[in-house]
N, C-alpha and C positions, 0 to 999 in steps of 0.2 A: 783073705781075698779069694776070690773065683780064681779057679788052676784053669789057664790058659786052654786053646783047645789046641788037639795033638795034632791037625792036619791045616792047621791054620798057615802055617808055612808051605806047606804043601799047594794048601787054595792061589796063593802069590805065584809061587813055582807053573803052577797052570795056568797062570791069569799072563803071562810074563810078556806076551806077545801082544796083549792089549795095552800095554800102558799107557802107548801112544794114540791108541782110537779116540778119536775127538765124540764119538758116539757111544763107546767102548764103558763098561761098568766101573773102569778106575777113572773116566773123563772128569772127574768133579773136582780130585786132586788135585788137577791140573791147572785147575782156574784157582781152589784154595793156594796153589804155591805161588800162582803169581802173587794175591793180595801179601802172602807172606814175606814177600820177597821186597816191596814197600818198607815193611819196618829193619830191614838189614840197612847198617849205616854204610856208607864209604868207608874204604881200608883206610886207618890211616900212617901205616908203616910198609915197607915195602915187602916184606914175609906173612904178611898179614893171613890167621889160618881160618878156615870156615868147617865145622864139622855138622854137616847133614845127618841127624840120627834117622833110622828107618827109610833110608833114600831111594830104597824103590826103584824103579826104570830109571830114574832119573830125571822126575821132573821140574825140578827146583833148578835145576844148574842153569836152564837158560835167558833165566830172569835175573841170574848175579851177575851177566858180562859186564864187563866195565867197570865194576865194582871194588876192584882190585884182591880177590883174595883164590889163594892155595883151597880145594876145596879137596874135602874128604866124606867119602860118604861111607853109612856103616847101613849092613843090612841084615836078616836073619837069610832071605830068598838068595841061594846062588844065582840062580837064572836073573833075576832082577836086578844085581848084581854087576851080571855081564851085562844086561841090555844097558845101566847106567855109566858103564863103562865107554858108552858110544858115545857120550851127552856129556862130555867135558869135565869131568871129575878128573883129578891129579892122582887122588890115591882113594882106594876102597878095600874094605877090609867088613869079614863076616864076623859078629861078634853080639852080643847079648847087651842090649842095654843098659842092665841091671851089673854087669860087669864090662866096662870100656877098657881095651885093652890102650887105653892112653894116661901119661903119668898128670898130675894134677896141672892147671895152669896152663895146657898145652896149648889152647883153642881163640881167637878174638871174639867169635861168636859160636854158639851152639843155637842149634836149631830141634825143636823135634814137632813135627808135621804131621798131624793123622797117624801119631801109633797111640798115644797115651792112652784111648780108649781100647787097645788093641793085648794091653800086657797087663800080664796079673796082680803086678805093683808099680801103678805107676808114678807114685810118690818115692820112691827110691831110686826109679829111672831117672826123675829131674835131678833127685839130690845127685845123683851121676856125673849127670850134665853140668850140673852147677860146682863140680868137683873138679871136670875137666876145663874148664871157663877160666880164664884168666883175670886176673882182679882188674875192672875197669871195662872187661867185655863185656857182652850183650848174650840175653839168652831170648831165644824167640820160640813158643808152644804157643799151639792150636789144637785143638781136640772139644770134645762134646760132652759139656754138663751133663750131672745125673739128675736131669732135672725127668717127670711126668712127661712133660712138652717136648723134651730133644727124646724120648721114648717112642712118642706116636710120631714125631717127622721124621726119624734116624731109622727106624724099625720098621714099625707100625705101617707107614706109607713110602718111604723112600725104597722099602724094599718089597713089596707086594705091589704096588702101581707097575703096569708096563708100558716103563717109559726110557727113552734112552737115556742114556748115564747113571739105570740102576742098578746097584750094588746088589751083586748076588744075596740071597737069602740064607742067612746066617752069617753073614759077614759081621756085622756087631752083638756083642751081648752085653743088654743096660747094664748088667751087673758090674760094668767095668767103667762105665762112666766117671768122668771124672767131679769128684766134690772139689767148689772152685775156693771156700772158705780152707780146706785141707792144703790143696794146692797151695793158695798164697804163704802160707805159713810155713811150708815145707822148702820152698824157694826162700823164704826172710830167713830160715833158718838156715841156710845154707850160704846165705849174703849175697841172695839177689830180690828186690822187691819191686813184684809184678803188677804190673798193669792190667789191666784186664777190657777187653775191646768185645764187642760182638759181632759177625758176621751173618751176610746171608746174602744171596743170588739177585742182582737187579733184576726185578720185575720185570720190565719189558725185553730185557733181554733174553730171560728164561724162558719165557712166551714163544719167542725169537727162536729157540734153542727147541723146545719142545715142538714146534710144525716144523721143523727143519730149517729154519732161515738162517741158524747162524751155527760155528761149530763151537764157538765156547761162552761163558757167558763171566762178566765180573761180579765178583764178588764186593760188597759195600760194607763198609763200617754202621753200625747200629749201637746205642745205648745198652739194648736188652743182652744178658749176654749166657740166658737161659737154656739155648740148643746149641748153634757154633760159636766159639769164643776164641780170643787169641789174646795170649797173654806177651810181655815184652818188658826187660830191667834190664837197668846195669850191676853187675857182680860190684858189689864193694872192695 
């Protein structure tokens, strides 16, 4: 697998104060978390736990209120970190993916959100997740095929157009894409069996977004599921 890059934590670390820019180069997150935050069920016990992998500022937590769950978020960025510390998380802890400092079982749902493309194995990260998942929990990923086509819209144009809500340059490397046939089997192998959904930006809204009319834009379910994709099971 491609070795991560060394200041990739670092770029977070800098970015830390943006998270929240509705304009801001992490803005797209923002609207990915909400759609993500759709397939979280209702708690349905009263300790019910929520583990946010790669949680960032914190943008996911305000789309679980009412939801009923203990939310934890893990992150590599201190600063990110602290700022998701503001944004209603219970407990946070800096730790590696690829190693969760949580015993098996511990979680009703895991989540991981825009990193999979982000780490140098991200088929060991799920099995992680699906380690820490509690038999009958939910595990919810989203991240971007290695497909040609999520190359030239993730890369290619989403990071050279100057447009707001673009993602600094370099910020993805295809070589980390994720293969979604690997994926599934990496999750069944772990006894969760994934769903697979596609995403992508309502049109009118991103119209909307791009003259400035509006500050966020929803994200919509699609068949194709070639560039943004989200997968969602329950742990047997």
């Amino acid at each position: 697998m491609p070795h991560l890059r060394s200041d990739l934590i670092t770029d977070y670390d800098r970015l830390a104060d943006t998270w929240w820019d509705p304009r801001g180069p992490l803005a797209p997150l923002g609207w990915i978390a909400r759609a993500r935050a759709q397939f979280v069920p209702p708690a349905t016990r009263d300790d019910a736990r929520l583990l946010d992998l790669a949680c960032g500022g914190g943008l996911f937590a305000p789309h679980l209120s009412g939801k009923g769950y203990r939310l934890t978020g893990v992150d590599l960025s201190q600063l990110s970190l602290r700022e998701a510390g503001r944004h209603g998380y219970h407990a946070l802890a800096r730790a590696d993916l690829a190693q969760l400092p949580f015993a098996d079982g511990t979680f009703d749902v895991v989540t991981a959100g825009q990193c999979l493309e982000h780490v140098p194995d991200p088929y060991g990260a799920v099995a992680e997740a699906c380690r820490v998942l509690r038999p009958g929990g939910t595990l919810i990923v989203d991240t971007i095929a290695d497909t040609r086509l999520a190359r030239l819209v993730a890369v290619t144009l989403a990071e050279r157009l100057p447009l707001p809500g673009r993602p600094e340059r370099g910020t993805h490397d295809h070589r980390l894409f994720v293969n979604r046939p690997r994926l599934l089997r990496t999750a069944c192998s772990n006894g969760v069996e994934l769903e697979l959904h596609g995403l992508r930006p309502h049109f009118r809204e991103g119209i909307g977004y791009l003259v400035g009319r509006r500050d966020r834009v929803r994200m919509v379910p699609v068949r194709a599921t070639g560039v943004l994709f989200l997968g969602v099971g329950r742990k047997r």
